[in-house]
C-alpha positions as CSV (number, residue, x, y, z in Angstrom):
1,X,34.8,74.0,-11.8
2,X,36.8,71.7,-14.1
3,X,33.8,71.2,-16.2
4,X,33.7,74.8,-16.6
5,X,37.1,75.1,-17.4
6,X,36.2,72.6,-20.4
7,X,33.5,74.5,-21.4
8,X,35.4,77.5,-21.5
9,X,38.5,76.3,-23.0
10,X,39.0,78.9,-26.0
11,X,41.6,78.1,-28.5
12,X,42.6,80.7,-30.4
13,X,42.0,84.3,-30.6
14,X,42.3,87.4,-32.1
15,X,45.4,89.6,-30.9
16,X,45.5,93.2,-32.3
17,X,49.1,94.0,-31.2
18,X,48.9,97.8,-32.8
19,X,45.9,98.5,-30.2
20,X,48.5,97.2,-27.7
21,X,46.1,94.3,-26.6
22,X,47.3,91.4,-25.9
23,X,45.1,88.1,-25.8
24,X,42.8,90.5,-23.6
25,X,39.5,90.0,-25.3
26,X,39.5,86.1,-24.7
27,X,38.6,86.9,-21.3
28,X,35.8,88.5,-22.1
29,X,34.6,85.6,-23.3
30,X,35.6,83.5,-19.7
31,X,33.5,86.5,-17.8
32,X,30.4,86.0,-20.1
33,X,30.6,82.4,-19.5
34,X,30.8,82.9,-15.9
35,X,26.9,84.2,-16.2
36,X,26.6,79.8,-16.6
37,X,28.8,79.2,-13.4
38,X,25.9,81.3,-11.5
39,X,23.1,79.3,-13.1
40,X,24.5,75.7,-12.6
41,X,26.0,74.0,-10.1
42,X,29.1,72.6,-9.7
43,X,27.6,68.9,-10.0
44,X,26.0,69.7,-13.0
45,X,28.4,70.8,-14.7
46,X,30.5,67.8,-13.8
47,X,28.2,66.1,-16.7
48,X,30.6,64.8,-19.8
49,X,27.7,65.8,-22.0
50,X,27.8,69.3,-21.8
51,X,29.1,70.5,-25.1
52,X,32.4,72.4,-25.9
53,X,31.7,76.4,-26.8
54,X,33.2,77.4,-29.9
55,X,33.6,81.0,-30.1
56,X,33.8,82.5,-33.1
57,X,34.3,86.9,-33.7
58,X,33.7,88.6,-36.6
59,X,36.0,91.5,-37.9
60,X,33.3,93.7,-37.5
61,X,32.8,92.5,-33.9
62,X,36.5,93.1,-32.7
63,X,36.6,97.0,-31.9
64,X,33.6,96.5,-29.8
65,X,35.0,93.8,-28.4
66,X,38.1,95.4,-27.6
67,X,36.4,98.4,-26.3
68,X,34.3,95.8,-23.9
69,X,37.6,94.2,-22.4
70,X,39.3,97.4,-22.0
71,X,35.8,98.7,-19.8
72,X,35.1,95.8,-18.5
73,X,38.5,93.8,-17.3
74,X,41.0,96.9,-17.5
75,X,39.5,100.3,-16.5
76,X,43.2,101.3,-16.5
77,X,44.1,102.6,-20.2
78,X,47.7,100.9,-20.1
79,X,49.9,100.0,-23.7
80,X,51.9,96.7,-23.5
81,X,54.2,95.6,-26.0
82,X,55.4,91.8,-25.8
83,X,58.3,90.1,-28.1
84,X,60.1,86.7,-28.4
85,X,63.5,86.2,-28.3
86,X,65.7,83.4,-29.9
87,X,67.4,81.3,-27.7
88,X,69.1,78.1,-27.7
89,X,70.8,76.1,-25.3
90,X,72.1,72.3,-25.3
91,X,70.4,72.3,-29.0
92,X,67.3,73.1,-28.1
93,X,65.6,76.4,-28.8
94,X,63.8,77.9,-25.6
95,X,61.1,80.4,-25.2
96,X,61.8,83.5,-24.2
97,X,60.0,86.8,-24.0
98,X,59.4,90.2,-22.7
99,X,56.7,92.3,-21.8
100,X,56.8,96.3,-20.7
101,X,54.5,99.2,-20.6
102,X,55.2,101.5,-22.7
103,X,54.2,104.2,-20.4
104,X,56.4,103.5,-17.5
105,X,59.6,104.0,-19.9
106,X,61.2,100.7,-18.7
107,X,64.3,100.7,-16.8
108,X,64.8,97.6,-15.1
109,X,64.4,93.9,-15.8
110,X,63.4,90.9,-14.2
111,X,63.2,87.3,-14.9
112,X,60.7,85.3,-14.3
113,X,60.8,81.4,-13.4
114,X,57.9,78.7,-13.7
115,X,57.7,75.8,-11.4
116,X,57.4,72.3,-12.0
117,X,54.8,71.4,-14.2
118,X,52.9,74.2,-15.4
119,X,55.2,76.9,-17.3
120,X,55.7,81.1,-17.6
121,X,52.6,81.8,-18.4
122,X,51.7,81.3,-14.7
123,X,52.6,84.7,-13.9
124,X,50.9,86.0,-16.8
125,X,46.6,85.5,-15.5
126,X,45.2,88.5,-17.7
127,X,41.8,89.4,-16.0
128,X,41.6,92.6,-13.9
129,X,44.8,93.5,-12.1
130,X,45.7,89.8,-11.2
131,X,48.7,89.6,-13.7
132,X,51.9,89.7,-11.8
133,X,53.6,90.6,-15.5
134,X,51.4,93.4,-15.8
135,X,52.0,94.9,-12.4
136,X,55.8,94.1,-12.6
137,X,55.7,96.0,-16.6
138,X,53.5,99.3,-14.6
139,X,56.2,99.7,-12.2
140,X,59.2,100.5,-15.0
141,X,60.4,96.9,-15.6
142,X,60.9,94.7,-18.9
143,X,59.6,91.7,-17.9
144,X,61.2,88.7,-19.2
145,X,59.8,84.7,-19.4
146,X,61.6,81.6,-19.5
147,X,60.4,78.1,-20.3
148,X,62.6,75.8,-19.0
149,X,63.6,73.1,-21.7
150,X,60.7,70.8,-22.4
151,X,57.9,73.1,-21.0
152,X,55.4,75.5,-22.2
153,X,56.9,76.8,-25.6
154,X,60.4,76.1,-25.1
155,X,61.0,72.9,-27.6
156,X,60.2,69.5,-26.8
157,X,62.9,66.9,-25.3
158,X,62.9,63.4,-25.7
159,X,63.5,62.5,-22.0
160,X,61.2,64.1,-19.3
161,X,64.0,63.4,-16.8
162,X,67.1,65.4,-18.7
163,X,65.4,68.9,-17.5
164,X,66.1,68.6,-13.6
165,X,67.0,71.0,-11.1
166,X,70.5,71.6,-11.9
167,X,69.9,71.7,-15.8
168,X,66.9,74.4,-15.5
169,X,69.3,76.0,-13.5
170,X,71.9,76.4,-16.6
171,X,68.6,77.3,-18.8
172,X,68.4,80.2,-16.7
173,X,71.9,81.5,-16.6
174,X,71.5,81.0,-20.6
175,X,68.5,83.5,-20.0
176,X,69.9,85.6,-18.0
177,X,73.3,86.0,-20.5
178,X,71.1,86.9,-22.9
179,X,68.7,89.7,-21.4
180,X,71.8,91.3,-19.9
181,X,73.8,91.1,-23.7
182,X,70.0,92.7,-25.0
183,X,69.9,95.7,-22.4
184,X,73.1,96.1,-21.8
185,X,72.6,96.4,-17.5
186,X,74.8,93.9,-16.1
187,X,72.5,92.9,-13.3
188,X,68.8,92.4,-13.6
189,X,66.4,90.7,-10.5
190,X,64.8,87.8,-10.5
191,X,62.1,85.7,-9.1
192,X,61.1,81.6,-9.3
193,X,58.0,80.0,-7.8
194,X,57.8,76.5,-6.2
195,X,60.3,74.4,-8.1
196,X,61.5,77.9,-10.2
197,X,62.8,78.9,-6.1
198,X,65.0,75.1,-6.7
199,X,66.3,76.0,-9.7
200,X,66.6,80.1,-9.2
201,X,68.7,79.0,-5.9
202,X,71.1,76.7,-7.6
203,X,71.8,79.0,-10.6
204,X,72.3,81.8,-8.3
205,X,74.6,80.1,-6.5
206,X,77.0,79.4,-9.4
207,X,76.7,82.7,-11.6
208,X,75.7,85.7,-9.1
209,X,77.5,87.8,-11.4
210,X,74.6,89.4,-13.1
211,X,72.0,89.4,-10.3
212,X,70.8,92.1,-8.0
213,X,68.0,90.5,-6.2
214,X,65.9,87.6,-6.0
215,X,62.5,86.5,-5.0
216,X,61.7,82.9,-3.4
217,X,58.7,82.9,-3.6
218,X,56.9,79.7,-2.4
219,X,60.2,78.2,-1.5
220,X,60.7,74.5,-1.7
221,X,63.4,74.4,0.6
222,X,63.3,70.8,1.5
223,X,61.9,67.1,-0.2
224,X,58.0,66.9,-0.2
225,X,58.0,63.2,1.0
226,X,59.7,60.1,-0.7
227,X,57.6,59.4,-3.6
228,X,59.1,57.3,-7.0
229,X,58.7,59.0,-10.2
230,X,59.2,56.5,-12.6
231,X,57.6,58.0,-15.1
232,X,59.9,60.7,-17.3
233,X,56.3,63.0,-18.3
234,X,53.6,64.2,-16.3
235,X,50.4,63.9,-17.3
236,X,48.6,67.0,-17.0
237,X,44.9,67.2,-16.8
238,X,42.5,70.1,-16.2
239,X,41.7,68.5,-12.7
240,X,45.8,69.0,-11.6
241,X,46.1,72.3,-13.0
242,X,43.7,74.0,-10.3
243,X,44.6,71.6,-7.3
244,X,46.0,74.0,-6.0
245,X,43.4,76.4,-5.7
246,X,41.9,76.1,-2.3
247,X,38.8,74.4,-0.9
248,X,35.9,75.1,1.2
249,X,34.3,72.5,3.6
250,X,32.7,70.4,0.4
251,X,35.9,70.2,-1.5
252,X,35.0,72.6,-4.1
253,X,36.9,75.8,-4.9
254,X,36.7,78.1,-2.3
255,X,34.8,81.2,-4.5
256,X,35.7,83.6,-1.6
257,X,39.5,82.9,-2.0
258,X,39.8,82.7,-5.9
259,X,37.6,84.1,-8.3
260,X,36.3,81.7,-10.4
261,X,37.7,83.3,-13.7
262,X,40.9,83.3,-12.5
263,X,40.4,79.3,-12.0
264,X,38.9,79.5,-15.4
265,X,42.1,81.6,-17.6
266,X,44.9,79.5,-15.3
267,X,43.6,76.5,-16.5
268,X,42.8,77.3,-20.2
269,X,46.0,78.5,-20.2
270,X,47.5,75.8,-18.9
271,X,45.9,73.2,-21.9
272,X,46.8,76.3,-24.4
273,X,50.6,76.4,-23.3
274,X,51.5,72.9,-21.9
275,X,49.3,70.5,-23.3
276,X,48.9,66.9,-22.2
277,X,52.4,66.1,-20.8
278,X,55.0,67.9,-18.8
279,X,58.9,66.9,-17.8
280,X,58.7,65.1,-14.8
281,X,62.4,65.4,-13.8
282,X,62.0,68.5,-11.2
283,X,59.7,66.5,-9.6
284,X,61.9,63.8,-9.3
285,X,64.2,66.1,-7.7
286,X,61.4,67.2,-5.2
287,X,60.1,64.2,-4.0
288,X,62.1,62.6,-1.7
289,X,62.8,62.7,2.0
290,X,61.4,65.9,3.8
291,X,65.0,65.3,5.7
292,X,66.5,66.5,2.4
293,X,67.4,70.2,1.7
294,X,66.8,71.2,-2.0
295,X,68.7,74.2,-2.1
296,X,71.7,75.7,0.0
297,X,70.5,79.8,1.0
298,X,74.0,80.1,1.9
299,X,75.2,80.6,-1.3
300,X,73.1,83.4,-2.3
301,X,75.6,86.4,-2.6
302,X,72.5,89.0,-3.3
303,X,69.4,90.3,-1.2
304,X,66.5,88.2,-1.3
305,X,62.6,88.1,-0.1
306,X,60.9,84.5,0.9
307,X,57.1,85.3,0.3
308,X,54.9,82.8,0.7
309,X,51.2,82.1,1.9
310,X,51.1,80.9,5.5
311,X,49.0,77.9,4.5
312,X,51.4,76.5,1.7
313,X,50.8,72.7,2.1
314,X,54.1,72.3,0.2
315,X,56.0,74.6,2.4
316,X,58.5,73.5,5.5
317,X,57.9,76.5,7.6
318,X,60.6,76.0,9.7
319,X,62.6,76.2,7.6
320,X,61.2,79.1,6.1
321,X,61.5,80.5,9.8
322,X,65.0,80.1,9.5
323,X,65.8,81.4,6.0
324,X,67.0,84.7,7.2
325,X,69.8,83.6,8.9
326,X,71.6,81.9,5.6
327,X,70.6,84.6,3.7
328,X,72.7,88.0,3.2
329,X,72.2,91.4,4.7
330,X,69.2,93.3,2.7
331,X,67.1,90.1,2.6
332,X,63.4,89.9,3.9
333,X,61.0,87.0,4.7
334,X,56.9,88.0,4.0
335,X,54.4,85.8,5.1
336,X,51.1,86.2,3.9
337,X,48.6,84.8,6.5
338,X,45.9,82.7,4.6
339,X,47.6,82.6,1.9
340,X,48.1,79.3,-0.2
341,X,50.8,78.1,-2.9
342,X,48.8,80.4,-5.4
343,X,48.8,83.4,-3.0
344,X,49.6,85.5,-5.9
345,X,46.2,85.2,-7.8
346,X,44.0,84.9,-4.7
347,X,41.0,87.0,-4.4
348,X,42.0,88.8,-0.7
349,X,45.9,88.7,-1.0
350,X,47.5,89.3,-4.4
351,X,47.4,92.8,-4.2
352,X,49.4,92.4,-0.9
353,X,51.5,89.9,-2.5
354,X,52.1,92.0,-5.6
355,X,52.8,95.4,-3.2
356,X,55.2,93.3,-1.2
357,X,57.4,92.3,-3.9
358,X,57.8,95.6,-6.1
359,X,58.3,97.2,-2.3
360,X,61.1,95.1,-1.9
361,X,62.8,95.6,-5.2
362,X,62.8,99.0,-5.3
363,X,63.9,99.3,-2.1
């Protein structure tokens, strides 16, 4: 599968933003090129000497391209618009942006936080209805995307081990300062995966002032296992970015769990948006003792939902168990059973996920 995610790896694109599509027709490609995944095997295509598609579209080809995509991938005739904010924090400019649906006539807003290595775009896998951003934008919100310092498109930093835990965490107050400043509602929800649930939980715990509810989802609640980080960058390859995915019985991506062109647009989209290195100081927060709590659920002022996959190999889940009881009245813990740390773009659970999150924030 990593091979294909080579071969697949499509670099730029052609983005029509007054037909409202966004990036859409790139995964058109990623569906044509799965016609190769059902032809060759896995092991074949682990061969280094299979070429590198370059795509290239004509002007003339983009409407029926467009029309393709919107049959093919989106059956759903749904607008987005997407724009970038400035923002700057500690002298270095950060990316941050917002999608909504024009037809749902936006009246909330929510944040969105990325985890340790990979950045915002996470929550963003365009193919069918698996974007979370998408969903989110459907139901009435603005849906806003941070990179924390150093990752994604937020600018560069010279040491990989400034960005921690409790830095991230003043990122995203920054964030959140700014989107409620822009709207003008002084309390907006939002929601941080794996590390983001670190970094959500430590912000939240020193500026609830403009919150009204949170998601953990994928909580890291305690150290993954002593392990030295000694080096201040991570070195991303396109073998890490889908270890997550799960596995069937010969180690390969399990095809009934994740569609393989969700592998295929996580991963390209990981090499598009964080490149070759990644700050490694989260995970130098993350990996020590499993003895070690990471974050302290009794100093979250504001309802909150734990979701997570019941088979999270990162996960403590007894301490996941016990979240409720730190957490205030309102909150809600969802376990999805089979579920893994990617629950949210896997084949027979992310629509429950996805269900389970907007049920609990409109509630």
């Amino acid at each position: 599968m990593t091979s294909v995610c080579r071969i697949l790896r499509l670099k730029t694109a052609i983005i029509d933003e007054e037909d409202g599509v966004m990036l859409r027709f790139r995964n058109l490609f990623l569906a044509i090129g799965l016609s190769l995944y059902v032809t060759v095997s896995l092991a074949a295509c682990g061969a280094e000497t299979i070429p590198e598609i370059k795509t290239a579209v004509t002007s003339e080809d983009k409407t029926d391209i467009v029309s393709k995509v919107k049959t093919v991938l989106a059956p759903e005739e749904v607008s987005y618009s997407y724009k970038e904010y400035p923002l700057e924090r500690n002298g270095i400019a950060l990316h941050l942006d917002c999608v909504s649906s024009e037809e749902a006539n936006p009246e909330k807003n929510i944040l969105l936080i990325h985890g340790v290595t990979y950045s915002s775009h996470e929550f963003d896998v365009d193919y069918e209805d698996y974007s979370l951003v998408r969903k989110l934008a459907r139901e009435g919100y603005d849906v806003w995307r941070l990179d924390i310092a150093g990752f994604g498109q937020s600018q560069e930093v010279e040491d990989g081990f400034m960005p921690d835990s409790d830095y991230a965490a003043e990122d995203i107050n920054a964030a959140v300062e700014e989107i409620s400043g822009l709207t003008g509602q002084d309390k907006i929800d939002i929601l941080g995966w794996s590390w983001g649930t670190v970094t959500v939980s430590r912000f939240a715990a020193l500026h609830d002032e403009h919150i009204d509810k949170i998601v953990l989802y994928a909580p890291i609640l305690s150290g993954l296992g002593e392990f030295e980080v000694t080096e201040a960058f991570h070195h991303n390859t396109w073998e890490h970015a889908v270890d997550d995915f799960q596995r069937d019985d010969n180690g390969d991506i399990d095809l009934k769990i994740t569609d393989p062109v969700v592998v295929d647009v996580f991963a390209s989209n990981s090499w598009r948006y964080d490149g070759e290195q990644s700050p490694n100081g989260g995970r130098r927060d993350i990996c020590v003792s499993e003895s070690e709590k990471l974050m302290d659920l009794s100093k979250i002022t504001v309802p909150t939902l734990v979701i997570c996959g019941d088979s999270d190999p990162y996960l403590n889940y007894d301490l996941v168990a016990d979240a409720l009881a730190s957490l205030p009245e309102g909150s809600k813990l969802e376990m999805i059973k089979g579920g893994s740390h990617v629950v949210y773009i896997e084949k027979p659970f992310y629509r429950d996920f996805q269900e389970k999150v907007v049920e609990f924030l409109k509630a």
